[in-house]
C-alpha positions in Angstrom: 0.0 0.0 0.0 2.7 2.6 1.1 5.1 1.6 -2.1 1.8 2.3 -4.2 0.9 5.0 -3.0 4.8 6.7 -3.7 4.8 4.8 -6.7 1.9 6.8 -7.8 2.4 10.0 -6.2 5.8 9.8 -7.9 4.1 9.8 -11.3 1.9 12.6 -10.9 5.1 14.7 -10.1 6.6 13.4 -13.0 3.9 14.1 -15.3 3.4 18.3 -13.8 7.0 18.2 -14.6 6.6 17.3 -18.1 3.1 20.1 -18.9 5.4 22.8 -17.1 7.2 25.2 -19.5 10.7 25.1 -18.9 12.1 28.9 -18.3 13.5 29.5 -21.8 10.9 27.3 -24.0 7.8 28.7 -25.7 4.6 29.4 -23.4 1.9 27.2 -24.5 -1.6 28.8 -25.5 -3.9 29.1 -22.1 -0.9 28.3 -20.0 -1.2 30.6 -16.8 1.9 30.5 -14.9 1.7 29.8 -11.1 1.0 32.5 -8.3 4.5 33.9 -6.6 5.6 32.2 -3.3 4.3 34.6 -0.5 7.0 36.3 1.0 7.8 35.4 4.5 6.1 37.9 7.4 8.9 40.8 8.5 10.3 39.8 12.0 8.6 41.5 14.2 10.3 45.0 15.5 11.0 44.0 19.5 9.7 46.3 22.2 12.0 48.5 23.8 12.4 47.9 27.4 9.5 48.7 29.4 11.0 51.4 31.8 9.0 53.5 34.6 9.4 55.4 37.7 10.6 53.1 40.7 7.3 55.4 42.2 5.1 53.4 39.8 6.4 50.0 41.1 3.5 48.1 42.7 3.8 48.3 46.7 6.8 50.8 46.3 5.7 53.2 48.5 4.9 50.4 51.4 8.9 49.2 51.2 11.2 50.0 54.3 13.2 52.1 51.8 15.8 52.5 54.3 16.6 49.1 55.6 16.0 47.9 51.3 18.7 50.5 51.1 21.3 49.4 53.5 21.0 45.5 52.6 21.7 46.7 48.9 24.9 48.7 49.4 26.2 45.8 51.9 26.0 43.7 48.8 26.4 45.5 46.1 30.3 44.4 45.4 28.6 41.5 44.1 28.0 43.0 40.7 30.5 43.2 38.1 28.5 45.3 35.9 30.1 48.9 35.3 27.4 51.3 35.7 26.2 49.6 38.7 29.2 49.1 40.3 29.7 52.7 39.9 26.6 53.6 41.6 27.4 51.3 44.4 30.4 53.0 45.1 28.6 56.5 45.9 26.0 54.6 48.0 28.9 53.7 50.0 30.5 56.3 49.9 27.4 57.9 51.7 28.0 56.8 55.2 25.3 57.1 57.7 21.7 58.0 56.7 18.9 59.8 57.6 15.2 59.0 57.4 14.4 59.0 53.8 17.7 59.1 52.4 17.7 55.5 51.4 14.5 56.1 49.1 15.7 59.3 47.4 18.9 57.8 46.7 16.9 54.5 45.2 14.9 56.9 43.4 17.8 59.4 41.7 19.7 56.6 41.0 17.7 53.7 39.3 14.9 52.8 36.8 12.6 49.6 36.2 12.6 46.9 33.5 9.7 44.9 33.8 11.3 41.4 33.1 9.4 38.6 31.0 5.6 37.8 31.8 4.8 36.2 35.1 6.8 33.5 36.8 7.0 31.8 40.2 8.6 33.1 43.7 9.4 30.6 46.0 11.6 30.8 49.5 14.3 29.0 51.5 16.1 29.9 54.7 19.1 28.2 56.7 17.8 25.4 59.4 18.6 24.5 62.1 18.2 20.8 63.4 19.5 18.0 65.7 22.5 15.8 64.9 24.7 13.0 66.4 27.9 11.5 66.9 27.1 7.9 66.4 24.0 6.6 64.4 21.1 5.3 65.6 17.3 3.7 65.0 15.9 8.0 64.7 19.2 9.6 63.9 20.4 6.9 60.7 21.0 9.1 58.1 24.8 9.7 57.6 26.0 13.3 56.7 28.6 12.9 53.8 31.6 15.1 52.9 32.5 15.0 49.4 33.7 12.0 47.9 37.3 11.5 46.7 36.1 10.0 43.6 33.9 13.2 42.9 35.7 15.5 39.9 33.4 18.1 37.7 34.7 17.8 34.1 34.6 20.4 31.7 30.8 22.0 31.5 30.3 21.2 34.7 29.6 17.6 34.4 29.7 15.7 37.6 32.3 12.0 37.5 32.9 9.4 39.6 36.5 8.0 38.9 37.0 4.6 38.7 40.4 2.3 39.3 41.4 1.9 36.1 41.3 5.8 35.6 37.9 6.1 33.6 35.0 8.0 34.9 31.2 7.5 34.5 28.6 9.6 35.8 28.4 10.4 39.5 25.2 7.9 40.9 22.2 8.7 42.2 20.7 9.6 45.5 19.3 6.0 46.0 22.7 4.5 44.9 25.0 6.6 47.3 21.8 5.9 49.6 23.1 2.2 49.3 27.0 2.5 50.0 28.8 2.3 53.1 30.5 5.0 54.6 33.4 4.9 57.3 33.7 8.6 58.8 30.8 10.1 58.1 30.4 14.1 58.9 27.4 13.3 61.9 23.9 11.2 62.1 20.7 13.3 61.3 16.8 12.6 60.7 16.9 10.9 57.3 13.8 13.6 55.8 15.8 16.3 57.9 19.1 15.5 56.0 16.3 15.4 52.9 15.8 19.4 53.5 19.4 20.4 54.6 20.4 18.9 51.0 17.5 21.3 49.1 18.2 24.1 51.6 22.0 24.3 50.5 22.9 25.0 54.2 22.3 24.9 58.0 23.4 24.6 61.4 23.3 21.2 63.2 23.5 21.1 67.0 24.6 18.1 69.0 24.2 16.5 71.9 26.8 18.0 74.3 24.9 21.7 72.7 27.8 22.3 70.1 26.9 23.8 67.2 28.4 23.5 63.4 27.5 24.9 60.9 26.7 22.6 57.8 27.8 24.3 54.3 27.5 22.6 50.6 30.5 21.1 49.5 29.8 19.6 46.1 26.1 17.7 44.1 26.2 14.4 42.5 25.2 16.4 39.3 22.2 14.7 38.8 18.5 16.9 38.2 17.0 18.0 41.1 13.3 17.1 41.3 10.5 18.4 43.7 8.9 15.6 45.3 5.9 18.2 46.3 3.9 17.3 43.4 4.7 13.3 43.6 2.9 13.2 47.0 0.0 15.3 45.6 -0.7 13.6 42.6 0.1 9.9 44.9 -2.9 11.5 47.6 -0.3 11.6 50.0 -0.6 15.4 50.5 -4.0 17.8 49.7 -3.2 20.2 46.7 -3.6 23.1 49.0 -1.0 22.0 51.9 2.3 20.9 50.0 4.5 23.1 52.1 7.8 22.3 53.6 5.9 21.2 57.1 3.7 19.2 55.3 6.0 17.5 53.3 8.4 17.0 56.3 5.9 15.7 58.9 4.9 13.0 56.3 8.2 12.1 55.7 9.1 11.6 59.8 5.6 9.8 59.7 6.2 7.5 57.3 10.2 6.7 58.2 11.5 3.9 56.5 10.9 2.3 53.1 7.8 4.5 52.4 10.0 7.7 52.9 13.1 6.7 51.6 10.9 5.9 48.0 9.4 9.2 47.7 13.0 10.7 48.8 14.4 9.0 46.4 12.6 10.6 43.6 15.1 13.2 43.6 17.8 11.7 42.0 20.7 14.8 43.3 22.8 14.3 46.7 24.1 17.0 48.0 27.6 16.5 50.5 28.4 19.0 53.2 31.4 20.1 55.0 31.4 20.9 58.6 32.8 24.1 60.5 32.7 26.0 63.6 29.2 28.2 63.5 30.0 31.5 63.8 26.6 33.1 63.9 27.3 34.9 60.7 24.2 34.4 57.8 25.0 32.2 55.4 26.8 32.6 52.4 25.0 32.2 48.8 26.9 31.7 45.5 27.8 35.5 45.0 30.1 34.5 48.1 28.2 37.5 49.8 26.5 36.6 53.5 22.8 36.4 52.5 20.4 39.0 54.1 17.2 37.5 55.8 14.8 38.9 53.1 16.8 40.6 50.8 18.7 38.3 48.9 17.4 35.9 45.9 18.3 33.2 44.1 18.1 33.4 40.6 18.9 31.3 36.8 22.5 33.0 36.6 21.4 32.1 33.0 19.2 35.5 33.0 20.7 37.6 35.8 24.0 38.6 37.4 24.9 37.6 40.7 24.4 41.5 42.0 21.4 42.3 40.1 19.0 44.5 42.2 15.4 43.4 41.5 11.5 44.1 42.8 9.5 41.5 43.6 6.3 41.5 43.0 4.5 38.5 43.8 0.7 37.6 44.9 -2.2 34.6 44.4 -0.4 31.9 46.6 -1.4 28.5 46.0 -0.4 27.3 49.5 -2.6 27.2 52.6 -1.6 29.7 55.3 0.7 32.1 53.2 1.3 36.0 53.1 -1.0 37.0 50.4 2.0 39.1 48.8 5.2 39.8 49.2 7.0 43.3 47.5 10.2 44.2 48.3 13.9 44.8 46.8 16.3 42.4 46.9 19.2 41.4 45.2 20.7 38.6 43.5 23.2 36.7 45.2 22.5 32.9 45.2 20.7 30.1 43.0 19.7 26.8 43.3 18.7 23.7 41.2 15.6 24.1 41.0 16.0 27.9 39.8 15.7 27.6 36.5 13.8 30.8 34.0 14.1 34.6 33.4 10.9 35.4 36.4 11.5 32.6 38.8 12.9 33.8 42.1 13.7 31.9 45.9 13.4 34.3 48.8 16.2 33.5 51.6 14.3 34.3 54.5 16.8 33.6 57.4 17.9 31.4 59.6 15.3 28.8 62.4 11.9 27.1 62.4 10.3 30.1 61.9 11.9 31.0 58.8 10.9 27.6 57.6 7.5 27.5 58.1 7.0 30.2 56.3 9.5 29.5 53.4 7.4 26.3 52.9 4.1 28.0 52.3 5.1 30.6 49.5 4.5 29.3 46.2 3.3 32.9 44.8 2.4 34.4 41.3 5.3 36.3 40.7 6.0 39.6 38.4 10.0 40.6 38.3 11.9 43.9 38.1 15.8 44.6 37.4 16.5 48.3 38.5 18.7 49.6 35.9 21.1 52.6 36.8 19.9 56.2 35.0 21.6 57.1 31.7 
């Protein structure tokens, strides 16, 4: 059927070809010669950037100018961007302020870009949880440094090395899950190890009260993947309650295989290295100490570690959230699961208080990059 079918439609190309005046032969009588190929559409012009007034900026004139202010210029040697670096420098070169300084400063000195459409805002913050020396039934999840078979290849590809000097790609969560280790870091919760991992950082206290503090030393380079939606879509969680409590009191419920399988659907591990907490904030990618609701993590993809951005964000999808959040803050970490022009994850400090309410945002989010004045 399918050979016929060519066979034939073959034939009828042959024969148009034939009945079709070639370009320099005669025109036979009644022959009308095919309609012109349309011409493909322009490309369309694109839009200048959207500019305006930081005054127009939805909820700018609720902001703490002053304290937005004063987290900006203590971070603001992130940026490597001229222009802004240059305005950094005469914030800094201020000194103390006055009441109201910070907002006439913000408003002299910058514009708005509205960036993309509408995107997603979600937070994080720096826990704080229980460990141990030695493991045991409730504490059996070991805390790993990073391997000496870990090496990043060019582009950032992860490799384990093997004996014979090859390299394959670093396993799994389930698969380091499933090896031995001799000196491990400390013991933790297995679903509270589960968050330090997506949190990036935290502090772990001990039984005799001493406190370290837990900072990322290194992924198995494999895609990180929410398991929020999983335990929806499995009934394990209503649609409305898929915070970070929610997900974290199942997960302590259900310890053991039935947590360790819905862990395990996030294929990255993350390994830690342990230091002496000094009580200073954590430090995000930018290599800047992260201010409790001031700093973001972005796609480094679409912004500069530096960038100073609104957020505008509202409709949460979470029970028991802030119905918006609007404030400055600026770029200075990111995250696996960061990924697009207008997605944003508040750090909101350090505690459990932080991290119930980092687990309920899950807003609507709308993005602006402050730009420096020609």
């Amino acid at each position: 059927m399918r050979l016929g079918g060519l066979a034939a439609a073959l034939a009828a190309l042959s024969v148009a070809a034939c009945a079709t005046p070639s370009e320099h032969g005669p025109i036979p009588p009644g022959y009308s010669p095919p309609p012109p190929a349309p011409r493909p559409a322009p490309a369309p012009t694109p839009e200048p950037p959207r500019t305006l007034e930081l005054s127009r900026l939805p909820g700018w004139s609720a902001e703490d100018h002053d304290a937005a202010f004063e987290a900006w210029r203590a971070t603001c040697g992130a940026t490597r961007e001229r222009t802004m670096a240059e305005v950094c420098a005469r914030a800094r070169a201020m000194g103390p302020i006055a009441k109201g300084d910070g907002r006439a400063f913000l408003e002299r000195a910058f514009v708005a870009e509205r960036v993309g459409v509408e995107g997603v805002l979600t937070a994080y913050f720096a826990p704080i949880y229980e460990a141990r020396r030695q493991p045991s039934a409730e504490f059996s999840a070991p805390v790993r440094p990073k391997p000496a078979d870990l090496v990043v290849a060019d582009g950032g590809i992860v490799l384990r090395t093997l004996p014979d000097g090859s390299a394959e790609p670093y396993p799994d969560r389930a698969a380091i899950e499933a090896t031995p280790i001799d000196k491990p870091l400390a013991w933790m919760r297995p679903e509270e190890l589960f968050f330090l991992q997506v949190q990036g950082s935290g502090v772990l206290t001990f039984e005799d009260g001493r406190r370290m503090k837990a900072a990322y030393a290194a992924h198995n380079g494999r895609p990180f993947a929410g398991i929020a939606n999983p335990m929806r879509d499995r009934g394990l969680l209503a649609r409305d309650n898929t915070g970070g409590d929610a997900i974290r009191n199942w997960l302590a419920a259900h310890r053991g295989p039935d947590a360790d399988a819905i862990m395990r659907l996030n294929p990255r591990y993350a390994f830690f290295k342990l230091g002496p907490d000094d009580g200073r904030a954590p430090v995000g990618a930018a290599n800047i100490p992260l201010p409790a609701g001031r700093a973001v993590a972005i796609d480094p993809a679409f912004h500069p570690y530096g960038e100073l951005l609104w957020v505008d964000a509202e409709a949460p999808l979470l029970a028991g959230a802030f119905p918006a959040y609007r404030r400055l803050a600026t770029a200075l970490d990111t995250g696996g699961a960061i990924r697009g022009e207008v997605r944003a994850d508040l750090y909101l400090g350090e505690g459990a208080a932080a991290g119930a309410e980092a687990g309920r945002i899950r807003h609507t989010l709308r993005l602006y990059r402050l730009v420096p004045r020609p």
